[in-house]
Jmol script that loads the backbone (N, CA, C; Angstrom):
load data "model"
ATOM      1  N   UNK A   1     -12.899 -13.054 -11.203  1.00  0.00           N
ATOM      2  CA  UNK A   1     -13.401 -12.047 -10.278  1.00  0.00           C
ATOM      3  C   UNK A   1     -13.420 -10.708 -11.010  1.00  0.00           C
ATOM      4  N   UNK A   2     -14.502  -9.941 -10.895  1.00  0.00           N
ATOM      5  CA  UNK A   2     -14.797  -9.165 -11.482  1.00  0.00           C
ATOM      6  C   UNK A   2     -13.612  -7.558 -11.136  1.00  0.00           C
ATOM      7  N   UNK A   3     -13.663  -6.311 -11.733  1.00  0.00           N
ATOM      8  CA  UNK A   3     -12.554  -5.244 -11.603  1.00  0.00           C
ATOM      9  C   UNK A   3     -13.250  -4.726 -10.127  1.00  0.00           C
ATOM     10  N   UNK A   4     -14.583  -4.381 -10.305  1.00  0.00           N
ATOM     11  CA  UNK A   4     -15.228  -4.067  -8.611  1.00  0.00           C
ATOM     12  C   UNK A   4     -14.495  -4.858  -7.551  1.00  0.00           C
ATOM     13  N   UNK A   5     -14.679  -6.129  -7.440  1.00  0.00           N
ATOM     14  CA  UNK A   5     -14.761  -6.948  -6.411  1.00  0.00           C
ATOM     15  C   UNK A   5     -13.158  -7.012  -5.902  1.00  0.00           C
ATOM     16  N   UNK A   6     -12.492  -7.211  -6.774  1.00  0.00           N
ATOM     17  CA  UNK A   6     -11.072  -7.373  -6.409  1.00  0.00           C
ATOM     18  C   UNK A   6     -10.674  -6.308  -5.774  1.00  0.00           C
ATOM     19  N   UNK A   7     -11.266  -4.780  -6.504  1.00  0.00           N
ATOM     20  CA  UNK A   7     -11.243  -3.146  -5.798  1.00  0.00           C
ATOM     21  C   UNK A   7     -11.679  -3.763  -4.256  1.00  0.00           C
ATOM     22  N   UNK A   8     -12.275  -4.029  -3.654  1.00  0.00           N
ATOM     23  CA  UNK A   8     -12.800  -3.840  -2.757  1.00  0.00           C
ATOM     24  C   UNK A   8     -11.802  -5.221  -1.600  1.00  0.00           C
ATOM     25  N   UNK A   9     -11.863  -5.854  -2.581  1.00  0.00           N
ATOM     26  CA  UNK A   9     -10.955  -6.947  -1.610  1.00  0.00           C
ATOM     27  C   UNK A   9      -9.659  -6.246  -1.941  1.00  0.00           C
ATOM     28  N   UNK A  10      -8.956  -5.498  -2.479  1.00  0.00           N
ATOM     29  CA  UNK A  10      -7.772  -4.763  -2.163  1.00  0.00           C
ATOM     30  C   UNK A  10      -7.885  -3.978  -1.035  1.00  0.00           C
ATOM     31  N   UNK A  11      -9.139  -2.833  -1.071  1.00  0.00           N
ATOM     32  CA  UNK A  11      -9.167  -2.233  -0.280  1.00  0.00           C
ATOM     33  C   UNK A  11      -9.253  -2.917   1.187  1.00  0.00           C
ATOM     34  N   UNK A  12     -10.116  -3.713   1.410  1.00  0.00           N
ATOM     35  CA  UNK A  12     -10.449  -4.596   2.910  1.00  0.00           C
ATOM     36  C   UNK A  12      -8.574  -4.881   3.173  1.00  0.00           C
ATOM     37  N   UNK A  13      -7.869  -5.366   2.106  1.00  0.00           N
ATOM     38  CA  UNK A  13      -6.743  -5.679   2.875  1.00  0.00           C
ATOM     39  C   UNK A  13      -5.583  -4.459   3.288  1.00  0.00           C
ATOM     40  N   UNK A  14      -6.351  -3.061   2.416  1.00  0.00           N
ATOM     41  CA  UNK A  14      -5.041  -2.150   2.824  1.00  0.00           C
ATOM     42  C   UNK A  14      -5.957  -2.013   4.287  1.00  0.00           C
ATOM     43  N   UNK A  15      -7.065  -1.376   4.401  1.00  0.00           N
ATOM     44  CA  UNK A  15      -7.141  -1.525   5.990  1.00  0.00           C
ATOM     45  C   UNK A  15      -6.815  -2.679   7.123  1.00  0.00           C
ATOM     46  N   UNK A  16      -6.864  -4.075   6.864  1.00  0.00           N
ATOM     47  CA  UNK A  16      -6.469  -4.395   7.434  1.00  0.00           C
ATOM     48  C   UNK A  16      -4.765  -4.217   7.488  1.00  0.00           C
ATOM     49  N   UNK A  17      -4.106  -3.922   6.250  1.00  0.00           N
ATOM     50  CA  UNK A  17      -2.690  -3.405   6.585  1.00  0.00           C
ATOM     51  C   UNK A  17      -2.135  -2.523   7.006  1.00  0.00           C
ATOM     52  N   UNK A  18      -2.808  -1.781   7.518  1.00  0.00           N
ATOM     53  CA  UNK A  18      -3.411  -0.261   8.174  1.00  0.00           C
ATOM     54  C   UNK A  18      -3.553  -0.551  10.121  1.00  0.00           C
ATOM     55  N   UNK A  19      -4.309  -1.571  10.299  1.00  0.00           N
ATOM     56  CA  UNK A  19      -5.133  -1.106  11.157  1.00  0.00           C
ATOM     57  C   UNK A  19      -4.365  -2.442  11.834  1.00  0.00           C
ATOM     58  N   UNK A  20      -3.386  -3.527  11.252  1.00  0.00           N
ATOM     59  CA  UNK A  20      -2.806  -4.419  12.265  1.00  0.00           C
ATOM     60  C   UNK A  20      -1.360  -3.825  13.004  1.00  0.00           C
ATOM     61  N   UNK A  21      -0.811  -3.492  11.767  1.00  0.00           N
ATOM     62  CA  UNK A  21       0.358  -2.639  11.844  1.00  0.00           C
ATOM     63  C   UNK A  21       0.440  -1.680  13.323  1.00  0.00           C
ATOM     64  N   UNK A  22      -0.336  -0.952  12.906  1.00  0.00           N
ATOM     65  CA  UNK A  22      -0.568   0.318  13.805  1.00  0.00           C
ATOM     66  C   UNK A  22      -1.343   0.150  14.920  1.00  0.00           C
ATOM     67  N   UNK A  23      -1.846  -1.270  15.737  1.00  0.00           N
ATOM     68  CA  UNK A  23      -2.200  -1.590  16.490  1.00  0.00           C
ATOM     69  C   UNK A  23      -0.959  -2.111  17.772  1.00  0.00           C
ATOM     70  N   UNK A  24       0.133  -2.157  16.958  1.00  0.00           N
ATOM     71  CA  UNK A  24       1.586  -2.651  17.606  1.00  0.00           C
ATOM     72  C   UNK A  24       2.158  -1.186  17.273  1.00  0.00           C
ATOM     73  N   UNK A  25       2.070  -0.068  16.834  1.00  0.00           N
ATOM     74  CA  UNK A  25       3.097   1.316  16.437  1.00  0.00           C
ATOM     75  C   UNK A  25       2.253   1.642  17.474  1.00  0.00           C
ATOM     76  N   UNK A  26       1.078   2.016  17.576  1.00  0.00           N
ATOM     77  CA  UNK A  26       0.457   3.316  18.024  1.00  0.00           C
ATOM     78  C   UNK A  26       0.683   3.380  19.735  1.00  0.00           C
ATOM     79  N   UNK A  27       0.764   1.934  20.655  1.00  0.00           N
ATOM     80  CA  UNK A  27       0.991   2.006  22.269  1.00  0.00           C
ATOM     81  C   UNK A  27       2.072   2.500  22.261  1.00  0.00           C
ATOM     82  N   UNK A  28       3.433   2.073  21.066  1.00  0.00           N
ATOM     83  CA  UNK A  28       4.595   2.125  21.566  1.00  0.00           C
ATOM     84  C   UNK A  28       4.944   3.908  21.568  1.00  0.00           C
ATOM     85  N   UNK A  29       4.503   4.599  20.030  1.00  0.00           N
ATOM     86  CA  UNK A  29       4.361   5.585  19.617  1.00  0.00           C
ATOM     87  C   UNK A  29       4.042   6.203  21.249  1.00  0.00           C
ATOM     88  N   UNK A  30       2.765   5.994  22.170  1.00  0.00           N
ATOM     89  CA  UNK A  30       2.330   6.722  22.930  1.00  0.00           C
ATOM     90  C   UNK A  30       2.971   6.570  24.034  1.00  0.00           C
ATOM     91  N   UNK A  31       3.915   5.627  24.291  1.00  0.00           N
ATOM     92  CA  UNK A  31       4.556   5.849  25.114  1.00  0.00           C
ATOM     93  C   UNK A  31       6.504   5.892  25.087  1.00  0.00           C
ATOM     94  N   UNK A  32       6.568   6.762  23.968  1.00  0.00           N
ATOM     95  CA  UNK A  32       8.250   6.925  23.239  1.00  0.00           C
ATOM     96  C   UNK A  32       7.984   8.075  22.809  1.00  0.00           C
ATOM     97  N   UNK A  33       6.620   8.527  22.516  1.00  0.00           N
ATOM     98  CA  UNK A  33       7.073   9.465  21.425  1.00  0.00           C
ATOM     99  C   UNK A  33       7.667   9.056  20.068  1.00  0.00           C
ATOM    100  N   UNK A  34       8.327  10.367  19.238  1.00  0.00           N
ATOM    101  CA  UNK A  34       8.910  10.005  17.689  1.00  0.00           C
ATOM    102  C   UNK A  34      10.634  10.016  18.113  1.00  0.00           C
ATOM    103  N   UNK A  35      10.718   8.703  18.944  1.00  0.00           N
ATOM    104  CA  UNK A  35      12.179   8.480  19.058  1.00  0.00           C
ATOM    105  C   UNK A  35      12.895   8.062  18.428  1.00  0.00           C
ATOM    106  N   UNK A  36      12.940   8.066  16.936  1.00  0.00           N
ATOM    107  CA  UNK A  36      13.416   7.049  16.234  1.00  0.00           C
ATOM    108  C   UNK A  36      14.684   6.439  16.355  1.00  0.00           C
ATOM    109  N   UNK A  37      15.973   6.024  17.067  1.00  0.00           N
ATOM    110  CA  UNK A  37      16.490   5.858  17.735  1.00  0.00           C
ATOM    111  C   UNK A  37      15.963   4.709  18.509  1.00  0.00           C
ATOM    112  N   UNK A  38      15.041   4.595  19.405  1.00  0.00           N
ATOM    113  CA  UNK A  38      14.465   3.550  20.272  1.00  0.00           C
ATOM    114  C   UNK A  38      14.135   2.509  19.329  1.00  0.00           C
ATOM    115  N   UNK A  39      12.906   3.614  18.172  1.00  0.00           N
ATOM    116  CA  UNK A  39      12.381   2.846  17.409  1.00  0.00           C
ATOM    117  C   UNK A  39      13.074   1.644  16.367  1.00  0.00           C
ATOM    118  N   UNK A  40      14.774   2.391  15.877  1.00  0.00           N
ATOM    119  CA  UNK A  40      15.211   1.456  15.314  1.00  0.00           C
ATOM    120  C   UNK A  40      16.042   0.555  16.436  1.00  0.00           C
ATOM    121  N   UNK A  41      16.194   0.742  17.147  1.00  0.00           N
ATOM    122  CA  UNK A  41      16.891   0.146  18.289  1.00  0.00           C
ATOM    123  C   UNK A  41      16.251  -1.330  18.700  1.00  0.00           C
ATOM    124  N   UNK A  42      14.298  -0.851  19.191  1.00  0.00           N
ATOM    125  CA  UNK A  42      14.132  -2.089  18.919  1.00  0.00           C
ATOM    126  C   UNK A  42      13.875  -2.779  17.980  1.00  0.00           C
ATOM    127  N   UNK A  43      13.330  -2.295  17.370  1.00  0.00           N
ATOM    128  CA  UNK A  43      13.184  -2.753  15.627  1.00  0.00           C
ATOM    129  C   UNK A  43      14.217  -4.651  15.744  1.00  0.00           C
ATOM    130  N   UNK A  44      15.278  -4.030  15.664  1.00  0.00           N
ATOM    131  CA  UNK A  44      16.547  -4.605  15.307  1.00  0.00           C
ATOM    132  C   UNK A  44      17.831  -5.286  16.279  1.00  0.00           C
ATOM    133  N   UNK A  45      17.041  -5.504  17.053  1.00  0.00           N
ATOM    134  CA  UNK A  45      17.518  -5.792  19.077  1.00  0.00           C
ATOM    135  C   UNK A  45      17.489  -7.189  18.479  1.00  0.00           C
ATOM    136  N   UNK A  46      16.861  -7.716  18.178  1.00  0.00           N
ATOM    137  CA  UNK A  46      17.014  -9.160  17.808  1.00  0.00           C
ATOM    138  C   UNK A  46      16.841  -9.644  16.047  1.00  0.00           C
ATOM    139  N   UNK A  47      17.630 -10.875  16.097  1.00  0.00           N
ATOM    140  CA  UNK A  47      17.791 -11.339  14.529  1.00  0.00           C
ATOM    141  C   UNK A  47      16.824 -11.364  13.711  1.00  0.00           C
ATOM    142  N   UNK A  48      15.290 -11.532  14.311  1.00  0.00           N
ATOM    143  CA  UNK A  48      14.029 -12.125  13.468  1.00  0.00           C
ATOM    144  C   UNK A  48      13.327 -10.841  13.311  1.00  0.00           C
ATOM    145  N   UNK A  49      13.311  -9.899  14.607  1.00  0.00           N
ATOM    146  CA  UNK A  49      13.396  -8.420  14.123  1.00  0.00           C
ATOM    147  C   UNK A  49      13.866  -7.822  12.772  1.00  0.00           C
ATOM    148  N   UNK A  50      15.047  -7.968  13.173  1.00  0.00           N
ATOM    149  CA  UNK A  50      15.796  -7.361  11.699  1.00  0.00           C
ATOM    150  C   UNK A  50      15.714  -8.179  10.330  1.00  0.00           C
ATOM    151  N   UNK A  51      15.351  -9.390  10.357  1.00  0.00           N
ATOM    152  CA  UNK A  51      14.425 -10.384   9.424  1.00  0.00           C
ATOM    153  C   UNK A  51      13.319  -9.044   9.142  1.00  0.00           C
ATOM    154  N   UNK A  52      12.569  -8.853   9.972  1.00  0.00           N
ATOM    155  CA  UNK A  52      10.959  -8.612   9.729  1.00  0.00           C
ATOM    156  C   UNK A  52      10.924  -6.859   9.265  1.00  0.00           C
ATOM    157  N   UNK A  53      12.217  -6.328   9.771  1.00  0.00           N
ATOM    158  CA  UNK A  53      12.410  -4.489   9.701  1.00  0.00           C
ATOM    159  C   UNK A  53      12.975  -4.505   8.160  1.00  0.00           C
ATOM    160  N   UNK A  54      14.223  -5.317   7.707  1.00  0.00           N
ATOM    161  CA  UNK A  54      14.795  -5.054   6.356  1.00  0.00           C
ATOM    162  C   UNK A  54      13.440  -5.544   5.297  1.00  0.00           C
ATOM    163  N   UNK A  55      12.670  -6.541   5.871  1.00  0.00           N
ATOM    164  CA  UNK A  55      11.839  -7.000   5.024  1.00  0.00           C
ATOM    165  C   UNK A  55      10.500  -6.437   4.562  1.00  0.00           C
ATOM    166  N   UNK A  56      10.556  -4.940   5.180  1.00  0.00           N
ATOM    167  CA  UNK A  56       9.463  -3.902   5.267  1.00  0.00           C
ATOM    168  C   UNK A  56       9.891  -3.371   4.681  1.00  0.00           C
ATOM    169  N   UNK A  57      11.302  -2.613   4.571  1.00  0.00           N
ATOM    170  CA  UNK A  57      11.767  -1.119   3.906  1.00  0.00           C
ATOM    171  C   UNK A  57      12.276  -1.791   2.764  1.00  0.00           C
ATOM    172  N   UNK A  58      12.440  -2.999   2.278  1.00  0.00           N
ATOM    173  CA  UNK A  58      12.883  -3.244   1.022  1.00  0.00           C
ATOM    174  C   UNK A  58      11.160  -3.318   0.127  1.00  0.00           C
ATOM    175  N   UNK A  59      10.881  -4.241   0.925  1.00  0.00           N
ATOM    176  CA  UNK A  59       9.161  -4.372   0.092  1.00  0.00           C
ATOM    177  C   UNK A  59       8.480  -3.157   0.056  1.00  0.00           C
ATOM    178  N   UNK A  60       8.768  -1.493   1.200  1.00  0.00           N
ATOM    179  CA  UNK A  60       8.343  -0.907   0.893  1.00  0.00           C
ATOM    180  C   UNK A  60       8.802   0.261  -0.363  1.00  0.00           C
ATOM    181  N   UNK A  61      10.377   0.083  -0.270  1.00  0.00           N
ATOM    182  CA  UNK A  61      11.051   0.607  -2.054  1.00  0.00           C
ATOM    183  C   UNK A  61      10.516   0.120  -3.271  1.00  0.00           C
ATOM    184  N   UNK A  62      10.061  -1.481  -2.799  1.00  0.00           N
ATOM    185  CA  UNK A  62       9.564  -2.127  -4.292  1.00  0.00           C
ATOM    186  C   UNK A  62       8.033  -1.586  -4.348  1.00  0.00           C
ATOM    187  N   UNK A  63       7.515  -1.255  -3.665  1.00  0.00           N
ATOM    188  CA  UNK A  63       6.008  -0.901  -3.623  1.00  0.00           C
ATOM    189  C   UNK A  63       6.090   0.815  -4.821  1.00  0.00           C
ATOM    190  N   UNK A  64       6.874   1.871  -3.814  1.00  0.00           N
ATOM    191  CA  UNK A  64       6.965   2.903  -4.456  1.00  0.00           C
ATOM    192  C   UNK A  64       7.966   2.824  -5.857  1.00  0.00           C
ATOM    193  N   UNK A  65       8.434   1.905  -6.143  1.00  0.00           N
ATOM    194  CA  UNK A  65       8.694   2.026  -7.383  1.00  0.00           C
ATOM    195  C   UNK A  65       7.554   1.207  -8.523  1.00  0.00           C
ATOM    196  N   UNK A  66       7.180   0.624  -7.748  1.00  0.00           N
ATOM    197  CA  UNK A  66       6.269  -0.493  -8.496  1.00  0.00           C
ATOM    198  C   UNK A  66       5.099   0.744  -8.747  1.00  0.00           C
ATOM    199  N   UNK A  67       4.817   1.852  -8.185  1.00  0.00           N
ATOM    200  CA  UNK A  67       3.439   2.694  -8.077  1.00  0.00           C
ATOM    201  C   UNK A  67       3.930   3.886  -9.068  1.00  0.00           C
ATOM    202  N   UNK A  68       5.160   3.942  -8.775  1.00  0.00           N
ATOM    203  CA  UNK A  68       5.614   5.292  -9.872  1.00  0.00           C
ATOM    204  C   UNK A  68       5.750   4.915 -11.200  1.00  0.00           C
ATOM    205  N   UNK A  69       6.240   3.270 -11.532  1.00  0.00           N
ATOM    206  CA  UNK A  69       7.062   3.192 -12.769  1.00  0.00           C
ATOM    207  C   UNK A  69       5.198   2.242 -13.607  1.00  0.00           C
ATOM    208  N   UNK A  70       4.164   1.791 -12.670  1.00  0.00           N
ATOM    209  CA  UNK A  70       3.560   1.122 -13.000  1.00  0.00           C
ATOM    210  C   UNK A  70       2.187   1.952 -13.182  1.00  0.00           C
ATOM    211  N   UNK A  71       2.361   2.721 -12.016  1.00  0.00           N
ATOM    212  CA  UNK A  71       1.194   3.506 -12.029  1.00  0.00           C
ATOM    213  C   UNK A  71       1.156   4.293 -13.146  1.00  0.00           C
ATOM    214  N   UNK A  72       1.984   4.886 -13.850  1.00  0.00           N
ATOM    215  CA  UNK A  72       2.180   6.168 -14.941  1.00  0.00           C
ATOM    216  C   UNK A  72       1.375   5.028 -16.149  1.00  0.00           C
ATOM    217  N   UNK A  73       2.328   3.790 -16.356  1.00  0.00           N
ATOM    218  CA  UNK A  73       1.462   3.350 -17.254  1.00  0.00           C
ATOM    219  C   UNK A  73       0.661   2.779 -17.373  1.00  0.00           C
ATOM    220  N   UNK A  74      -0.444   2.410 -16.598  1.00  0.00           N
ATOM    221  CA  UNK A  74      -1.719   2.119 -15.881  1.00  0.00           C
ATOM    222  C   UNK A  74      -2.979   3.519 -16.105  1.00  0.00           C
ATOM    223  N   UNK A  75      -1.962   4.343 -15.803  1.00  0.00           N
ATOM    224  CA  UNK A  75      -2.537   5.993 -15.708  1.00  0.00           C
ATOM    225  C   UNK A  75      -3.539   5.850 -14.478  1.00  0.00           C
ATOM    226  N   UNK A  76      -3.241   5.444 -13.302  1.00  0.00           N
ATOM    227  CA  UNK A  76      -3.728   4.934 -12.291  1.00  0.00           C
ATOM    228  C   UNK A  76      -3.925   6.476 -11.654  1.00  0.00           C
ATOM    229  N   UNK A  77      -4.955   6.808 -11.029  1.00  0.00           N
ATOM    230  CA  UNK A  77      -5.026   8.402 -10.675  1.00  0.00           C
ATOM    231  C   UNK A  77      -4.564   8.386  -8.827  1.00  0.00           C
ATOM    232  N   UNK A  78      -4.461   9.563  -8.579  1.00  0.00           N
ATOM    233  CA  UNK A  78      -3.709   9.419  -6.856  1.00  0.00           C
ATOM    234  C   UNK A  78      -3.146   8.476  -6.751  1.00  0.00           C
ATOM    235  N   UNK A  79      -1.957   8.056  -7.836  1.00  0.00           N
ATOM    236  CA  UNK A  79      -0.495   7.528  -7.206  1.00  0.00           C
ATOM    237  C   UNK A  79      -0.405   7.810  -6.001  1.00  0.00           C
ATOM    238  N   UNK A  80      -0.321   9.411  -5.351  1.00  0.00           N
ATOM    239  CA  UNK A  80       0.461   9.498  -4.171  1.00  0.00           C
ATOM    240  C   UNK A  80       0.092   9.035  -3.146  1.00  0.00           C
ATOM    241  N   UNK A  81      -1.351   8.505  -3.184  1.00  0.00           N
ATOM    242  CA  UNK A  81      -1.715   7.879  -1.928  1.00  0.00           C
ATOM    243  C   UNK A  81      -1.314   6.745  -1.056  1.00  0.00           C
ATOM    244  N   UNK A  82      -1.039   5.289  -2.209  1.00  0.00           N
ATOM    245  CA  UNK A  82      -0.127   4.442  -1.734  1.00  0.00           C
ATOM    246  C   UNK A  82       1.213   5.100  -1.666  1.00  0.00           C
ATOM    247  N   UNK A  83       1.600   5.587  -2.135  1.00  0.00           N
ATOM    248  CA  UNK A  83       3.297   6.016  -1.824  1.00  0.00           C
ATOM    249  C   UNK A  83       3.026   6.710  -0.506  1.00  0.00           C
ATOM    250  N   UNK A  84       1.885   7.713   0.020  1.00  0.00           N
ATOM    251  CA  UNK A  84       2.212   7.674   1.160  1.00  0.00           C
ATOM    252  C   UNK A  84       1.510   7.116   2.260  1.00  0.00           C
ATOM    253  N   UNK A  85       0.353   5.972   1.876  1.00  0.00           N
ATOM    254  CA  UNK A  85       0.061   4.779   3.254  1.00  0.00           C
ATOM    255  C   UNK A  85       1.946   3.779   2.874  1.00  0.00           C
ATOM    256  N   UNK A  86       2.513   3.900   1.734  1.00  0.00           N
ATOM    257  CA  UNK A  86       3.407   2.887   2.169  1.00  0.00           C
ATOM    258  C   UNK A  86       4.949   3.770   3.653  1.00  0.00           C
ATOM    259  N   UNK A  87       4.506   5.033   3.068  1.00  0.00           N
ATOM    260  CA  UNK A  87       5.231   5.815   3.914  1.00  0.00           C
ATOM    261  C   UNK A  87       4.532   5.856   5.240  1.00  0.00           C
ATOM    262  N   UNK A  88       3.663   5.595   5.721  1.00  0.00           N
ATOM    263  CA  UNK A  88       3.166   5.818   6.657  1.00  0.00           C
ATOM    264  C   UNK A  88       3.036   4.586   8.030  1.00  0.00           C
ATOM    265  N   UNK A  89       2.728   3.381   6.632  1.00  0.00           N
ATOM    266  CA  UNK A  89       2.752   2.322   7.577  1.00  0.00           C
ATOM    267  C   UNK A  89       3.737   1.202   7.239  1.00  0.00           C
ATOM    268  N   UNK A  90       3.548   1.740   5.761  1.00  0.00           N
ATOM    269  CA  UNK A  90       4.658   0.383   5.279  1.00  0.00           C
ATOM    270  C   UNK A  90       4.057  -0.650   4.006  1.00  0.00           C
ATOM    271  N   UNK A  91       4.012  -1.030   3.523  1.00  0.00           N
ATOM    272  CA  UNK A  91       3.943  -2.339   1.970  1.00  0.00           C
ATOM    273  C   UNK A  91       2.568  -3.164   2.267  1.00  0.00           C
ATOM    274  N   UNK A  92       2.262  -3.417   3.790  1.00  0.00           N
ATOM    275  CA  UNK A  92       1.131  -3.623   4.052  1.00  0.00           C
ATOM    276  C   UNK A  92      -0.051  -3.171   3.541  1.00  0.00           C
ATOM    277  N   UNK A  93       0.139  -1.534   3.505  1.00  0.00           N
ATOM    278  CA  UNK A  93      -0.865  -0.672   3.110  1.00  0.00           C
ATOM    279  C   UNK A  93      -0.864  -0.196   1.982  1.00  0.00           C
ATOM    280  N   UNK A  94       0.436   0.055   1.530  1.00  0.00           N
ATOM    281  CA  UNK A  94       0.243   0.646   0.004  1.00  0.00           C
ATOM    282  C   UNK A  94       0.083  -0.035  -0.933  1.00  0.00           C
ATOM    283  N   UNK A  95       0.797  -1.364  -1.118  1.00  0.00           N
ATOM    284  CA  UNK A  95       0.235  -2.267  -1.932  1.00  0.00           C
ATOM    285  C   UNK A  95      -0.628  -2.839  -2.732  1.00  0.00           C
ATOM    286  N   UNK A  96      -2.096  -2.913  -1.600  1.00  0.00           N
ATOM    287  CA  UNK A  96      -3.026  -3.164  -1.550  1.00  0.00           C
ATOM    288  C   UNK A  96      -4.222  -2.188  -1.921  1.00  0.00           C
ATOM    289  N   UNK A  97      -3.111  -1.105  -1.463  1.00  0.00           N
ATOM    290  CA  UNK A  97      -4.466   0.597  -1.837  1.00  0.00           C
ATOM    291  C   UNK A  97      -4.009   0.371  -3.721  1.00  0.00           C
ATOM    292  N   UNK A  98      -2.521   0.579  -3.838  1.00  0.00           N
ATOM    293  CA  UNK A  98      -2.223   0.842  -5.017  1.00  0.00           C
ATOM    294  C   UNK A  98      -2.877  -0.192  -5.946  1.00  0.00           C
ATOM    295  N   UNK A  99      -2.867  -1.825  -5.748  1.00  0.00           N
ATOM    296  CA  UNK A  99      -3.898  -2.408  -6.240  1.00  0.00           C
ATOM    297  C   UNK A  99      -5.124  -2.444  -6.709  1.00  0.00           C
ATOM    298  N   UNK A 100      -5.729  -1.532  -5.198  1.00  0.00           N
ATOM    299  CA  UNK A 100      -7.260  -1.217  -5.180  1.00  0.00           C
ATOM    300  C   UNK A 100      -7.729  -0.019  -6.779  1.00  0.00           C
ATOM    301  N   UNK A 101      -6.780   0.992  -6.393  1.00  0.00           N
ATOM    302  CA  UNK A 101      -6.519   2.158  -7.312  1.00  0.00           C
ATOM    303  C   UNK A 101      -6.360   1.388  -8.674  1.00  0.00           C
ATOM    304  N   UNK A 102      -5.824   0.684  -8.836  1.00  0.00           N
ATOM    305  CA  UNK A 102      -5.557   0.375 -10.478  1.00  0.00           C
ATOM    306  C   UNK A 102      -6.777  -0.858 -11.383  1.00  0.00           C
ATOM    307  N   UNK A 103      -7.330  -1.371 -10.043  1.00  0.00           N
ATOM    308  CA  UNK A 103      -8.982  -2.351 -10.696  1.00  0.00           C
ATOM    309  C   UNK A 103      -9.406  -0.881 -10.649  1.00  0.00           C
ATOM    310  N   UNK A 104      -9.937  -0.497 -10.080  1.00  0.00           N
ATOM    311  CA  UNK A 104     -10.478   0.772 -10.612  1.00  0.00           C
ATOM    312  C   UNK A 104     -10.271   1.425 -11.741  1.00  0.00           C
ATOM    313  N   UNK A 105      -9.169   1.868 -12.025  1.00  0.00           N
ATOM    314  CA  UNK A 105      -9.115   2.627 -13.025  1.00  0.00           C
ATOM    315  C   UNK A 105      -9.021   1.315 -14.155  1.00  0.00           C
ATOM    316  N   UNK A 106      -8.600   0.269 -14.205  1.00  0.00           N
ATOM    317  CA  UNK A 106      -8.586  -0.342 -15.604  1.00  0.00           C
ATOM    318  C   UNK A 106      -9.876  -0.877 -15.519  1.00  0.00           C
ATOM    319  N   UNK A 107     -10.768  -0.981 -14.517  1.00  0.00           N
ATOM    320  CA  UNK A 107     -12.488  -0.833 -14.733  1.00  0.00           C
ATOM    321  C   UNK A 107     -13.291   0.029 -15.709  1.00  0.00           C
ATOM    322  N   UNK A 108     -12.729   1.575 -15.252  1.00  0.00           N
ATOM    323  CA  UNK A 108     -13.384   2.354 -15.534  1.00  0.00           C
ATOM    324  C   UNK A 108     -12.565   2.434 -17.160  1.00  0.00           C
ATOM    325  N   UNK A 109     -11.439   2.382 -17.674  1.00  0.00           N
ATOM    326  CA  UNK A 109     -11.093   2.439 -19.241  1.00  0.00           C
ATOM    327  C   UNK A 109     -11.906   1.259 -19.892  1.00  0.00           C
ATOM    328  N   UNK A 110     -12.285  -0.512 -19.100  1.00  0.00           N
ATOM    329  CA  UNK A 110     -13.030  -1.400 -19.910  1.00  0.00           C
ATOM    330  C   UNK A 110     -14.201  -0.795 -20.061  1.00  0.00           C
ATOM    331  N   UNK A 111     -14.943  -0.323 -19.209  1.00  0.00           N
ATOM    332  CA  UNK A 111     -16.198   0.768 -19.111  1.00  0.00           C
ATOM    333  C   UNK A 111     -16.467   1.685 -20.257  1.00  0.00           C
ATOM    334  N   UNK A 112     -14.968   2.397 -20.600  1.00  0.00           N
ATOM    335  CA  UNK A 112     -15.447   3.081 -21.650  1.00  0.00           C
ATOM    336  C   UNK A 112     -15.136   2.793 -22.794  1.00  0.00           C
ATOM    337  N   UNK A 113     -13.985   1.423 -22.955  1.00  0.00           N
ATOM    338  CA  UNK A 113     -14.085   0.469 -23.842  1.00  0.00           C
ATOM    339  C   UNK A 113     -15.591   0.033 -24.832  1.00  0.00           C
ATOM    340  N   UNK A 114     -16.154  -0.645 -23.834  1.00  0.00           N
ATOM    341  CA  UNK A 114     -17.190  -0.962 -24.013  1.00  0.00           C
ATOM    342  C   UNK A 114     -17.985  -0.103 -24.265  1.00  0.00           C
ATOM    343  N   UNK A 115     -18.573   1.210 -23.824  1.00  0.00           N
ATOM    344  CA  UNK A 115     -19.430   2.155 -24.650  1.00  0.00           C
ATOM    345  C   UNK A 115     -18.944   2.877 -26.017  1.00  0.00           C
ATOM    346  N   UNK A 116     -17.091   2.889 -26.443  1.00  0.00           N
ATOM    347  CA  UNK A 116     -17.628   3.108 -27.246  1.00  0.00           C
ATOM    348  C   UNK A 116     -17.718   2.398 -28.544  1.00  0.00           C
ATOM    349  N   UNK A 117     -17.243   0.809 -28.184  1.00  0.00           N
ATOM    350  CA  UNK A 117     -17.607  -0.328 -28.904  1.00  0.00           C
ATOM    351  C   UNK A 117     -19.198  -0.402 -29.519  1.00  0.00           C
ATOM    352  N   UNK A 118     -19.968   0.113 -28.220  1.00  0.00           N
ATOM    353  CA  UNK A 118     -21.659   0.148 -28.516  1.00  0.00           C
ATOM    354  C   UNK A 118     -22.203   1.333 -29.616  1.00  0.00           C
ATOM    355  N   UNK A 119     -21.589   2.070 -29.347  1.00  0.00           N
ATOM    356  CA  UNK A 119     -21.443   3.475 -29.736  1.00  0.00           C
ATOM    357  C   UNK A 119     -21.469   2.879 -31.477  1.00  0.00           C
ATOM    358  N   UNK A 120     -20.121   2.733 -31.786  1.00  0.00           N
ATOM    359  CA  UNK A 120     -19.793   2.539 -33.205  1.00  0.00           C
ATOM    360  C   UNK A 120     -20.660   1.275 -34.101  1.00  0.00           C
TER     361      UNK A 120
END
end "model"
wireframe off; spacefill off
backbone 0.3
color backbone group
């Protein structure tokens, strides 16, 4: 699969990691407010909960380290964006952006690989 295509099937999945997520945050959000308190309360009210809550904020530490320590040497441009869809929604989203971000950019270095292979 080509560096485009995979860009784009990264991207399709950070929105969908975007837009499932926050289809279950955004009623509760509108009717709590930023309680966080409630929020971790229910979060973690039950066992498979707290299965599914530790299994977000750990995958989302491995995401932002995976974007800081991977991205630098990638030279992947707007790091901060997955670091903050993973802040925003969670590993769902940044992941997949940060993915998207790095076919891109190692697109665009084979890109200029290749011209100036032609070049010489």
């Amino acid at each position: 699969m080509s560096h485009r295509a995979l860009s784009w099937l990264f991207l399709a999945l950070a929105v969908l990691g975007t837009v499932l997520p926050y289809s279950q945050f955004l009623p509760w959000f509108l009717e709590h407010g930023l309680d966080l308190r409630a929020l971790f309360a229910e979060l973690f009210s039950t066992r498979i909960g707290g299965f599914f809550g530790w299994d977000v904020i750990v995958s989302s530490l491995a995401v932002i380290v995976l974007v800081l320590v991977q991205g630098r040497r990638d030279e992947v441009p707007h790091r901060w964006l997955p670091i903050a869809a993973t802040l925003a929604v969670g590993a769902s989203s940044g992941l997949p952006l940060f993915l998207a971000l790095r076919e891109r950019s190692l697109e665009a270095r084979s890109a200029s690989a290749r011209t100036r292979t032609a070049i010489q």
